[in-house]
VOBABA-528694 format. One line per field, with one value per residue: residue number from 1; chain; residue in one letter; z, y, x of N, C-alpha, C in turn. Coordinates in pm, whole numbers. Atoms other than C-alpha are relative to their C-alpha. Layout:
REM residues N
num = c(NUM  ...)
chaine = c(A  ...)
residu = c(A  ...)
n.w = c(Z  ...)
n.v = c(Y  ...)
n.u = c(X  ...)
ca.w = c(Z  ...)
ca.v = c(Y  ...)
ca.u = c(X  ...)
c.w = c(Z  ...)
c.v = c(Y  ...)
c.u = c(X  ...)
This chain:
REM residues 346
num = c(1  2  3  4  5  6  7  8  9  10  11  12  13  14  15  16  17  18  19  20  21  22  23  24  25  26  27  28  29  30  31  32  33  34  35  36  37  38  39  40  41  42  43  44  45  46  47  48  49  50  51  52  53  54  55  56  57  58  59  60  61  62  63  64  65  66  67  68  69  70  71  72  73  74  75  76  77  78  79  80  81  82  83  84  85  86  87  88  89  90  91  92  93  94  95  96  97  98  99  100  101  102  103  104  105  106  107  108  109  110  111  112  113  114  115  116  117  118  119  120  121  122  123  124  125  126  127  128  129  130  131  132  133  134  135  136  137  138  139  140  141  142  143  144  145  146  147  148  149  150  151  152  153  154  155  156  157  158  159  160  161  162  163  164  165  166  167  168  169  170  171  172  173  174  175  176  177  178  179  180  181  182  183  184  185  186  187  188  189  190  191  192  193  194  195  196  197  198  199  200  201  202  203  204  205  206  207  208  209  210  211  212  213  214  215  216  217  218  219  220  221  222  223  224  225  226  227  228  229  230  231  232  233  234  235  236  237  238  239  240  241  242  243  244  245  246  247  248  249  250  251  252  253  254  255  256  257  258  259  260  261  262  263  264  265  266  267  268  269  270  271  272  273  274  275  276  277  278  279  280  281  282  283  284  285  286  287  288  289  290  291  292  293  294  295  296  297  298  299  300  301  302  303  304  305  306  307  308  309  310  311  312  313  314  315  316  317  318  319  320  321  322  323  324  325  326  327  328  329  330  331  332  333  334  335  336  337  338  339  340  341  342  343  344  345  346)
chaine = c(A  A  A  A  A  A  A  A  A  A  A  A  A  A  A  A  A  A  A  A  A  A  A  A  A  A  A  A  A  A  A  A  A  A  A  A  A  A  A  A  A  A  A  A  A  A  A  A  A  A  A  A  A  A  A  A  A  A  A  A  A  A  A  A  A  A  A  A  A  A  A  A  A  A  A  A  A  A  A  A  A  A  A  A  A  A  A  A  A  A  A  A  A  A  A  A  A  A  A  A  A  A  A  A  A  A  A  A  A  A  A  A  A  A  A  A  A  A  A  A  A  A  A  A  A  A  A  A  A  A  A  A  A  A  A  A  A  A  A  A  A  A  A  A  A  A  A  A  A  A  A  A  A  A  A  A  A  A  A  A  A  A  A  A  A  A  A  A  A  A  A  A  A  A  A  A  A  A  A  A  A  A  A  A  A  A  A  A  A  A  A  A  A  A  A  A  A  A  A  A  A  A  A  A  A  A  A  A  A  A  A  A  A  A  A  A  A  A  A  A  A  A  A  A  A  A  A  A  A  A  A  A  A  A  A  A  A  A  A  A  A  A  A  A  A  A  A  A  A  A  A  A  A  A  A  A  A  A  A  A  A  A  A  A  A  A  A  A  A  A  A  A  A  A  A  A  A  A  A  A  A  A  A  A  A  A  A  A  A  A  A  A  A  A  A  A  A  A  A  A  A  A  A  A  A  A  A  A  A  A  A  A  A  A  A  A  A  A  A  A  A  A  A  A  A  A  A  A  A  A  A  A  A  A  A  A  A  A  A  A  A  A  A  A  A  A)
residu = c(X  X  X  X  X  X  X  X  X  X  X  X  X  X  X  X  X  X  X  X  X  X  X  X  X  X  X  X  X  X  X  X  X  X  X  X  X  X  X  X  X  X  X  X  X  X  X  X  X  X  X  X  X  X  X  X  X  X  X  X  X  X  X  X  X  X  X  X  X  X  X  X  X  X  X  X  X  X  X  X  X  X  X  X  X  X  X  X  X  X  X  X  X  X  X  X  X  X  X  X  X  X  X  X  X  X  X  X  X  X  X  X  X  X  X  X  X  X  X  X  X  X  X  X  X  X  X  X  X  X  X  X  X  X  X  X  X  X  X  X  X  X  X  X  X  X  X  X  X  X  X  X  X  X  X  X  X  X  X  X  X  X  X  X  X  X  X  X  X  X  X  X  X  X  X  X  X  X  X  X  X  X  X  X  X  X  X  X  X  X  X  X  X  X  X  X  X  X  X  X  X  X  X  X  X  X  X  X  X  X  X  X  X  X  X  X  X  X  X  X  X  X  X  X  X  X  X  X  X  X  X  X  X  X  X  X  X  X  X  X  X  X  X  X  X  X  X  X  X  X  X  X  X  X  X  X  X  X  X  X  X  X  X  X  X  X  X  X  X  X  X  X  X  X  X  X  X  X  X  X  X  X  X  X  X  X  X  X  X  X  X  X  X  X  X  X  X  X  X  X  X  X  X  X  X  X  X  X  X  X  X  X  X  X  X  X  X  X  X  X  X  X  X  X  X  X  X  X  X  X  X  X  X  X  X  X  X  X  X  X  X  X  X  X  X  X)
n.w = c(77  107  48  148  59  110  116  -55  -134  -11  9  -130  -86  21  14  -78  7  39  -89  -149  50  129  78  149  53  176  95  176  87  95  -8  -150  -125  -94  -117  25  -82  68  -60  -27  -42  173  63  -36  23  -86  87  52  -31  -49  -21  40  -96  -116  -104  -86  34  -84  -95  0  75  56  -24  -124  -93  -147  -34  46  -103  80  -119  -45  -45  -106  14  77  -67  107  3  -38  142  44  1  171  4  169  -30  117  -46  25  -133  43  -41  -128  -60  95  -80  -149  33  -52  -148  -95  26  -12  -134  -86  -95  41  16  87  -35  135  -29  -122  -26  75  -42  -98  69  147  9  79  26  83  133  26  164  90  119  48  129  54  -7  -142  -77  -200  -49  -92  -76  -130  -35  96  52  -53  -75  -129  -98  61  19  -47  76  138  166  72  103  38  90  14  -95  -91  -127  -37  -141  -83  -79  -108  1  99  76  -61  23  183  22  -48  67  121  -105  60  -37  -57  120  -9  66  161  77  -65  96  153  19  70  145  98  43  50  100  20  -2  93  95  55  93  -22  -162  -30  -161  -84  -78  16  97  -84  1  83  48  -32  49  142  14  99  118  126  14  -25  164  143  3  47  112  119  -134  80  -126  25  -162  6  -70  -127  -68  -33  -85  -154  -116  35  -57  -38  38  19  -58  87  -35  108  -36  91  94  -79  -83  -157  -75  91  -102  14  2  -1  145  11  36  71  -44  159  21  -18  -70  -160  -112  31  -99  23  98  112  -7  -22  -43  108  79  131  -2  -55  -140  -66  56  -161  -94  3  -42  -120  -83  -37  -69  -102  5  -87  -129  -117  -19  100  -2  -191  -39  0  -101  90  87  122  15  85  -41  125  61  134  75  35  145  110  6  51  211  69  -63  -111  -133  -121  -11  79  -43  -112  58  104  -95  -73  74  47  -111  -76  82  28  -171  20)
n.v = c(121  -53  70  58  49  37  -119  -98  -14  -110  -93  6  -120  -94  -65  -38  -43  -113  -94  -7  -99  -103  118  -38  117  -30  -11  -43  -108  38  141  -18  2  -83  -17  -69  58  115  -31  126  107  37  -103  -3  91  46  77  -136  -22  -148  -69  -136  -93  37  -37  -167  -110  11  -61  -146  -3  -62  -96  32  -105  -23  -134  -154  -127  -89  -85  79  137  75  138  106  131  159  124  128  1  90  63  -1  90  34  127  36  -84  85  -11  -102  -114  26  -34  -107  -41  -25  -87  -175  -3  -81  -135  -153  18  -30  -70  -118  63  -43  42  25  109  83  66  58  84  92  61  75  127  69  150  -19  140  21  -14  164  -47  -119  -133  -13  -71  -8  20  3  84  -114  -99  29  -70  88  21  25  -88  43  -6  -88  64  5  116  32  95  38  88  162  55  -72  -82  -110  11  -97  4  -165  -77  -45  10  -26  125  143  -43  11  95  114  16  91  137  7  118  -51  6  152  -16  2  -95  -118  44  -61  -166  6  50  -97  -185  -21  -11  -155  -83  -7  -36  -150  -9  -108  -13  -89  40  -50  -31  -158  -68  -110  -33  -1  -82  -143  -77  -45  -125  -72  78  -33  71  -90  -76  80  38  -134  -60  82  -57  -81  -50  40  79  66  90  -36  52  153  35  26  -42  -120  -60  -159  -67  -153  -46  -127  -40  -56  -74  3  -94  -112  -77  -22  122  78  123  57  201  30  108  39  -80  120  -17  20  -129  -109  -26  35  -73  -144  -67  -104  -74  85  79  176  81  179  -61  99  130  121  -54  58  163  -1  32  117  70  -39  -21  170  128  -53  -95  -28  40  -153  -47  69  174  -11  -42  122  109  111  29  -91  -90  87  89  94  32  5  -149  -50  73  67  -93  -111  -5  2  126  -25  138  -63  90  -91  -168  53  103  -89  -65  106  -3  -65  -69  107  50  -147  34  168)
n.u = c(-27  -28  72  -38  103  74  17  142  36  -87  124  110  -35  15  143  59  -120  56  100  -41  -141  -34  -91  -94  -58  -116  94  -61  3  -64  -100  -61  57  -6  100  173  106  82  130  -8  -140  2  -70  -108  -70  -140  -75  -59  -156  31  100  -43  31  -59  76  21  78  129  -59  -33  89  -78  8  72  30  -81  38  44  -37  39  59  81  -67  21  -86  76  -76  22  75  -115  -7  -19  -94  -81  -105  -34  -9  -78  -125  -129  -71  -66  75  -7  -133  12  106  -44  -80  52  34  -111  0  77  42  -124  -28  84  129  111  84  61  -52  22  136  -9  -60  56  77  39  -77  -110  -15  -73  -36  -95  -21  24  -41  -67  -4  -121  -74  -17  -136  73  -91  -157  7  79  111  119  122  130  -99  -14  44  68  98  82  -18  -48  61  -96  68  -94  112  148  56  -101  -4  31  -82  45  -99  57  113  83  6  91  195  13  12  90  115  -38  14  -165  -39  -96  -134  -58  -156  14  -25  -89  -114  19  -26  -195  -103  57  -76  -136  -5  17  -117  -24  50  -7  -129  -98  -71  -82  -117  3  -34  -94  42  5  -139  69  63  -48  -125  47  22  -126  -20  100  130  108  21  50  161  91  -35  120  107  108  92  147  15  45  -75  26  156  40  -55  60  -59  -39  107  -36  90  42  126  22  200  75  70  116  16  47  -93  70  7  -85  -10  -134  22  -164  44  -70  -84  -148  -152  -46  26  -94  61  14  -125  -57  13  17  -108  -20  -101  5  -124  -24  19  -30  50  -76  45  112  -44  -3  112  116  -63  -40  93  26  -135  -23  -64  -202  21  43  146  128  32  30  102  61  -62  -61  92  2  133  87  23  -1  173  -6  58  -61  -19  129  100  -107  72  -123  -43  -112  16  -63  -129  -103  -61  -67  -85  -100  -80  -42  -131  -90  -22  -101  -145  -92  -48  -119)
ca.w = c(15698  15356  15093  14706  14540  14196  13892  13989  14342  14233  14066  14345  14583  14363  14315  14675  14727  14516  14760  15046  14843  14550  14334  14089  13879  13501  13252  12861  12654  12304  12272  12646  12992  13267  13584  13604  13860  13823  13877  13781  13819  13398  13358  13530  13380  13587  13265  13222  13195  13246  13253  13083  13383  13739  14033  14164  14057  14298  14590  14454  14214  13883  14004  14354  14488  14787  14866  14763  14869  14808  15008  15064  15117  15383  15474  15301  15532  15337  15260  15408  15107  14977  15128  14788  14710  14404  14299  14092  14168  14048  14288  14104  14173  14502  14592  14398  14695  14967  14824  14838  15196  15310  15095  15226  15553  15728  15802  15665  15666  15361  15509  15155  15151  15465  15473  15125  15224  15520  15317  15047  15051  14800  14679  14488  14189  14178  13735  13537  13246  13157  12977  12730  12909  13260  13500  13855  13918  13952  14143  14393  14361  14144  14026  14327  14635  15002  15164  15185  15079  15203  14980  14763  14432  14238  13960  13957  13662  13679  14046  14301  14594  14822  15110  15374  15466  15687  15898  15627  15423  15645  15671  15274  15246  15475  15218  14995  15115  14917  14997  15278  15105  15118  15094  14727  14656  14860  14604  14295  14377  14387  14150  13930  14010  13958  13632  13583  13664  13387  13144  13172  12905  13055  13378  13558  13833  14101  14314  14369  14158  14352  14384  14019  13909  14138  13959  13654  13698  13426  13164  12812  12802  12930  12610  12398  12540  12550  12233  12097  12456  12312  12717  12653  13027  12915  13104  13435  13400  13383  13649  13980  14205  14006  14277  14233  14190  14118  14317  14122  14203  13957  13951  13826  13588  13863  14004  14344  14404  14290  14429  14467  14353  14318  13993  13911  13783  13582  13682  13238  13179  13119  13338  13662  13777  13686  13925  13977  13703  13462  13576  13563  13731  13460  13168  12882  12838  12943  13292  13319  13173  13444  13697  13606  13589  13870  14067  14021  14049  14314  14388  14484  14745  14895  15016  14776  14828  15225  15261  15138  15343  15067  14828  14456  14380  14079  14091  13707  13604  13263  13167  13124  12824  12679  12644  12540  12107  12117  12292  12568  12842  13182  13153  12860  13063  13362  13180  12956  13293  13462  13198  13162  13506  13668  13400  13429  13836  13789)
ca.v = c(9978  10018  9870  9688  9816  9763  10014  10030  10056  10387  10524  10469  10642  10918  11005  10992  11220  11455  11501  11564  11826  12045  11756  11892  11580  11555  11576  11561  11856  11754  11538  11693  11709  11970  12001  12090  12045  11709  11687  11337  10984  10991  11290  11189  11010  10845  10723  11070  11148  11529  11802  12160  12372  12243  12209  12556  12726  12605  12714  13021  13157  13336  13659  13746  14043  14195  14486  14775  15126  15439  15709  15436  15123  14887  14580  14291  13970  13677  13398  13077  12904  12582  12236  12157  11773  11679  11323  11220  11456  11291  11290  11579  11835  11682  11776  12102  12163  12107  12332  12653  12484  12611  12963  13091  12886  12874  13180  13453  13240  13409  13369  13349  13072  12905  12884  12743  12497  12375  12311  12076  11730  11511  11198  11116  10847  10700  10739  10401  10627  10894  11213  11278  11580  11457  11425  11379  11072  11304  11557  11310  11392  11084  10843  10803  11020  10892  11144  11481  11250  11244  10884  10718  10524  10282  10134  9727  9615  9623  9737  10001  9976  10227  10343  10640  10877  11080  11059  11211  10940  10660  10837  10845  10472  10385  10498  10195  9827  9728  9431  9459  9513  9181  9171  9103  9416  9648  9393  9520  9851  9839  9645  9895  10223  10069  9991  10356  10473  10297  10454  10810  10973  11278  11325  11536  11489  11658  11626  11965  12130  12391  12461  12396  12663  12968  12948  12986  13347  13471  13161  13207  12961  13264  13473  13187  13090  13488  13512  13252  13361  13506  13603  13451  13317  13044  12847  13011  12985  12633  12605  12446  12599  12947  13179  13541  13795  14161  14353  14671  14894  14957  15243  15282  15535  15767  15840  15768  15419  15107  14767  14618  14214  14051  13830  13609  13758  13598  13691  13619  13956  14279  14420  14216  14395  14752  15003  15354  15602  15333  15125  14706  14482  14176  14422  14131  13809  13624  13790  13655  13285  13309  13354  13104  12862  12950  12985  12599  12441  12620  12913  12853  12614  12934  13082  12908  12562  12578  12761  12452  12210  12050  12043  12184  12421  12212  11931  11788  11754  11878  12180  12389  12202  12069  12420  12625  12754  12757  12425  12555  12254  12313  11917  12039  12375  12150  11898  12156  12376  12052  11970  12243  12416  12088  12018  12383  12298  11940)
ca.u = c(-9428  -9263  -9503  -9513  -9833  -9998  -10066  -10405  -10337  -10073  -10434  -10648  -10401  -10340  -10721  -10726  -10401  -10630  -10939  -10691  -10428  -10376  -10150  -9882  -9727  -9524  -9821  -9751  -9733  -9696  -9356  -9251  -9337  -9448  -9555  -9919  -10203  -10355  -10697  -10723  -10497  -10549  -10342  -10037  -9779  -9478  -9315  -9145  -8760  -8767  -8972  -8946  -8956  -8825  -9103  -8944  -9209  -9494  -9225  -9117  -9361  -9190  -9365  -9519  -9686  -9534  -9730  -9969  -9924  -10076  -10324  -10621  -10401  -10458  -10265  -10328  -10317  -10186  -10366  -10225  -10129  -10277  -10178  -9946  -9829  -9599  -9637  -9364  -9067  -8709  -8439  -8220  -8546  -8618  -8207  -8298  -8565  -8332  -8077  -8330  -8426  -8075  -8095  -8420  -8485  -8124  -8009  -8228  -8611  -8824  -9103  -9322  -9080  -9120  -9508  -9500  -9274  -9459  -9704  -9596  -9505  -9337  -9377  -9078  -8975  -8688  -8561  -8589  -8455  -8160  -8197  -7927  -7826  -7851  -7563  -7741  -7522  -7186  -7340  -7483  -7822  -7972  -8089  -8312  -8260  -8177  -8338  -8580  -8869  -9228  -9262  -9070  -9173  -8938  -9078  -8995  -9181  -9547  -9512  -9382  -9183  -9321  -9075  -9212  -8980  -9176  -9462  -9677  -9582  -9693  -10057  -10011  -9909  -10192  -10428  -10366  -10373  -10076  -9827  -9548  -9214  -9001  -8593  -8632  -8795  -8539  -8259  -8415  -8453  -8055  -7981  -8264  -8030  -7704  -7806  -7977  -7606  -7454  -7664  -7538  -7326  -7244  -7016  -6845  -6550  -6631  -6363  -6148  -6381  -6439  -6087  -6102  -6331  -6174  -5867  -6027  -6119  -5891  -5910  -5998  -6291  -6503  -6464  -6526  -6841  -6942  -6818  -7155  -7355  -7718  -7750  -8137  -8115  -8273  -8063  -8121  -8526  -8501  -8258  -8420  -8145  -8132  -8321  -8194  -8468  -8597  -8789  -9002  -9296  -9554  -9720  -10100  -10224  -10397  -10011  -10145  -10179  -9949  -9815  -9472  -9379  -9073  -9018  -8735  -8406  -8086  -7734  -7728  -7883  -7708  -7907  -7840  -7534  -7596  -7569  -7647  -7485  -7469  -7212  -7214  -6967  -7060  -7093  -6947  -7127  -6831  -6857  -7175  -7147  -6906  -7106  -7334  -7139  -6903  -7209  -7325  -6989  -6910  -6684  -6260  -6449  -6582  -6881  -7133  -7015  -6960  -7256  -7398  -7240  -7061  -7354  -7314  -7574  -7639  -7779  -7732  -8094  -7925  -8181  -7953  -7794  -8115  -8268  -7935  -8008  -7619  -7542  -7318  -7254  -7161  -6996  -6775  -6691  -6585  -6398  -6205  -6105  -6012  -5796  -5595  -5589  -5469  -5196  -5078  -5045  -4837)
c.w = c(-149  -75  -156  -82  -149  -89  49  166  6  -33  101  113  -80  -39  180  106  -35  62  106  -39  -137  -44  -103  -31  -168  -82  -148  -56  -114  34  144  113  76  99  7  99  -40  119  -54  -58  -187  -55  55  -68  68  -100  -78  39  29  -31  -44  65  83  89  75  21  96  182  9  -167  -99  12  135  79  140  101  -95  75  -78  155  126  16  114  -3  -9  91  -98  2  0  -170  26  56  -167  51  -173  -6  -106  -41  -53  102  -42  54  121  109  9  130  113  -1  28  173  66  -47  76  144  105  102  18  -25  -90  52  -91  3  79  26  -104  41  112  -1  -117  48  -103  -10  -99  -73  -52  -187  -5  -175  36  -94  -53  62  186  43  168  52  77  75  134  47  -115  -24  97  140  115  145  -23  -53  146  15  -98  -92  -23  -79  -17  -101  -35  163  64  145  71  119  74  42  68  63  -38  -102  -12  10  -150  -68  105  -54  -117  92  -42  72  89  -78  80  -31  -103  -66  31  -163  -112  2  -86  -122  -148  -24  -42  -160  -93  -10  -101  -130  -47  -81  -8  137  22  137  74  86  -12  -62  29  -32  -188  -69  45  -20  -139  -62  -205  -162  -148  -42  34  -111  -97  61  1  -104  -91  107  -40  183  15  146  5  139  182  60  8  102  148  101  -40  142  3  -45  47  108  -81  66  -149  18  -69  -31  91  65  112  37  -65  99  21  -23  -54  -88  28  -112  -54  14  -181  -66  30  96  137  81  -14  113  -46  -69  -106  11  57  39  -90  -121  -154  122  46  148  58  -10  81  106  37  14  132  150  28  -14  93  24  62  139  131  76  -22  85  151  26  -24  25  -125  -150  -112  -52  -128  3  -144  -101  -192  -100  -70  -187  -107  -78  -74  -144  -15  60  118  94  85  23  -78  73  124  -38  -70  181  75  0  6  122  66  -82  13  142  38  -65)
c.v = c(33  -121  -53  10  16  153  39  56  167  83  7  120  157  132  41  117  167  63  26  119  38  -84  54  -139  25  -93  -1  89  2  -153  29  -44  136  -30  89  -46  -133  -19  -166  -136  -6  102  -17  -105  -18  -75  141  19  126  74  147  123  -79  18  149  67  -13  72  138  45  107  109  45  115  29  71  92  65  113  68  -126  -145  -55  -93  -103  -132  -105  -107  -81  -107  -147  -154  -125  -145  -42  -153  -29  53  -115  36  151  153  11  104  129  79  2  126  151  -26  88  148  27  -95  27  91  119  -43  147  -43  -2  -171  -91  -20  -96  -164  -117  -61  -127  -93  -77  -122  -33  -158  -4  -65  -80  82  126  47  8  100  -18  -89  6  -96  38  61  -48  8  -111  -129  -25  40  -89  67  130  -59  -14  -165  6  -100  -61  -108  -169  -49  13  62  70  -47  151  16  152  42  57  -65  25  -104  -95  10  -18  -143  -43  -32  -144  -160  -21  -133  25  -28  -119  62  29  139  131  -61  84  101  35  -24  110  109  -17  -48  112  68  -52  47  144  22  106  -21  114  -49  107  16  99  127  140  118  50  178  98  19  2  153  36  -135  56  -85  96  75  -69  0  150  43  -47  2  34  89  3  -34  -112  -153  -15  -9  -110  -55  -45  57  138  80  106  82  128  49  152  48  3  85  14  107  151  28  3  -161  -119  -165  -5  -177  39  -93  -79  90  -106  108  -4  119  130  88  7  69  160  28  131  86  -70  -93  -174  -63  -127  106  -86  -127  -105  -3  -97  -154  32  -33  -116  -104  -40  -21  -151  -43  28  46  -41  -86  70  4  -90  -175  -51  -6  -103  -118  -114  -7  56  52  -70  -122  -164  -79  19  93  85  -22  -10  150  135  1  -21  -122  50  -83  16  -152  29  120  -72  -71  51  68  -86  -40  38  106  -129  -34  80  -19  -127  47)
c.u = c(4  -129  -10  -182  -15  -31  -119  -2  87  -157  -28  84  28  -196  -12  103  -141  -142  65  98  -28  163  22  88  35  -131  80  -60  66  154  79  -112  -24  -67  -58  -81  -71  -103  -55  139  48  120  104  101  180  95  159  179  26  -103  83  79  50  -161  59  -64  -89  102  48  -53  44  -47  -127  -24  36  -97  -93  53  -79  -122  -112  34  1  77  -44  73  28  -41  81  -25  -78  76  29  63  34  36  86  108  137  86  64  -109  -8  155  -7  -92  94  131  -58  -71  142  36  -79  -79  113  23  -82  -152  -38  -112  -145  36  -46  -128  -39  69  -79  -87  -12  81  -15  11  127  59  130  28  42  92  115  -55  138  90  8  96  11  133  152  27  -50  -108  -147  107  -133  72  -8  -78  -72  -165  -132  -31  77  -63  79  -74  86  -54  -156  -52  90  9  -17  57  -30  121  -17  -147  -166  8  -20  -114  -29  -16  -127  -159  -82  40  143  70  146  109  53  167  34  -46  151  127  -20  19  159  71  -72  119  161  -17  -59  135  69  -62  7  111  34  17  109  85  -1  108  107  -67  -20  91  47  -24  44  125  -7  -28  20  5  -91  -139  -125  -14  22  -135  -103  -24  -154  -120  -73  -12  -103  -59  -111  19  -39  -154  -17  85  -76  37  -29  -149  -17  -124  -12  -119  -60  -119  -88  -91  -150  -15  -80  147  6  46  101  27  152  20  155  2  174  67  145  115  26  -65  115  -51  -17  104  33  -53  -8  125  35  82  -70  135  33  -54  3  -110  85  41  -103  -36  78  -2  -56  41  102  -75  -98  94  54  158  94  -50  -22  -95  -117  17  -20  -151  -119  29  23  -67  28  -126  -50  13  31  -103  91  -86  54  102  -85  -40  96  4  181  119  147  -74  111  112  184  70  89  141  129  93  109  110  125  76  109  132  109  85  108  102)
């Protein structure tokens, strides 16, 4: 039974959220946000439009021991992780979660991955506010998601409609007395997100895009944007979908013993595509911008976008923008190709 409760009644369940789970939620840090462990209902705030960082991190952790090795090495069982819930998730991250559900559960299960995962559930809040650089709405992935949810939130005024999506989420709402939802709130909700969707002021047209982007290869828009590129990969650590990563040993100072971990890695590094003898396949910055782009709008309607049953690897949270020193925007990059590819084709 979906339910309509009260500000104090959102405390109360989140205090009691926190003797039952390890609760990550969008804390303030100075004039931003991050997600941070909250250890009490005081430190969470649900008034938040983004967040620095993406929840990726509690699923795939920006650096993660694999392995020791060495003469006296033993095997290290892993500790079952933590059961992990995030209260306050937006739909764009939420989408952002189901997107690395079909990288690293599908076909090839990570199984780092996959215990993590089975562990964490998701309360998620449907956005009362736009960010200037967010573009969820285009990509299908906001302002408040449809599905993937543990709970949902939707702020109506001074209260929330609370709708379970799983059966973790009905044990969750049953912590809380709360008031059964009514027609009226389901109306508002609606009428809340279609007026969330007029409020964005960036977009992108998705349809063809695909198509789109893999006949772009060859356009000059790549050696302009390499041309003012710092390759900082700023872009890519704040990406929610970005998942590519390094694996290294390290060796310790006796020569003997060492570990192995696997960190996160950017496709926007000169670095990511070298190969033995010195040779790189993305050697220029406009190679790799690219990529990156290429790689969230998805490829000639290839591989990438299939492989995600339609889905665009980005989701439009808008990080990427916010966080770039030389304002490169993946709407602008769409909008320009769009332009000029389709005009060239008519």
């Amino acid at each position: 039974m979906d339910k309509v409760l009260r500000e104090e009644e959102i405390s109360h369940l989140v205090e009691e959220l926190i003797s039952r789970y390890q609760v990550f939620g969008p804390k303030r840090k100075g004039s931003d946000h991050v997600f941070d462990e909250i250890r009490s209902s005081d430190e969470l705030d649900l008034s938040y439009v983004t967040t620095i960082l993406p929840p990726k991190k509690f699923l795939l952790p920006q650096r993660e021991k694999i392995l020791s090795f060495g003469p006296g090495a033993t095997p290290e069982e892993p500790k079952p992780p933590r059961k992990q819930l995030i209260f306050g998730i937006h739909s764009c991250d939420l989408n952002a979660i189901l997107i690395l559900d079909k990288v690293f559960l599908d076909k090839y299960p990570l199984p780092s991955y996959a215990e993590r995962r089975k562990n964490l559930v998701t309360v998620a809040l449907t956005c009362t506010e736009v960010d200037r650089a967010c573009f969820c709405s285009s990509m299908g992935t906001g302002p408040s998601p449809d599905q993937g949810y543990d709970l949902l939130l939707t702020r109506l005024g001074g209260r929330y409609l609370a709708e379970a999506g799983s059966p973790e989420g009905e044990e969750i709402l049953n912590l809380v007395e709360g008031e059964e939802a009514e027609p009226k709130d389901y109306e508002a909700k609606h009428r809340l997100i279609e007026e969330v969707r007029g409020k964005f002021r960036k977009r992108v047209d998705t349809e063809g895009l695909p198509e789109v982007i893999g006949e772009s290869l060859q356009h000059g828009i790549w050696d302009e944007l390499g041309e003012i590129c710092l390759a900082c990969a700023q872009c890519v650590m704040s990406c929610p979908t970005c998942y590519c990563f390094d694996v290294r040993d390290r060796l310790e100072l006796n020569l003997k013993e060492g570990f192995r971990f696997k960190e996160w890695d950017s496709c926007l590094l000169l670095e990511f595509a070298e190969v033995a003898l010195g040779g790189n396949f993305r050697g220029s910055r406009a190679a790799r911008i690219r990529q990156f782009i290429g790689h969230n709008l998805g490829w000639g309607g290839g591989c990438q976008y299939e492989a995600l049953d339609g889905m665009f690897k980005c989701v439009g949270c808008g990080r990427c923008i916010r966080v770039c020193p030389v304002h490169i925007d993946l709407t602008d990059a769409a909008a320009r190709l769009r332009g000029e590819i389709v005009a060239k084709s008519v």
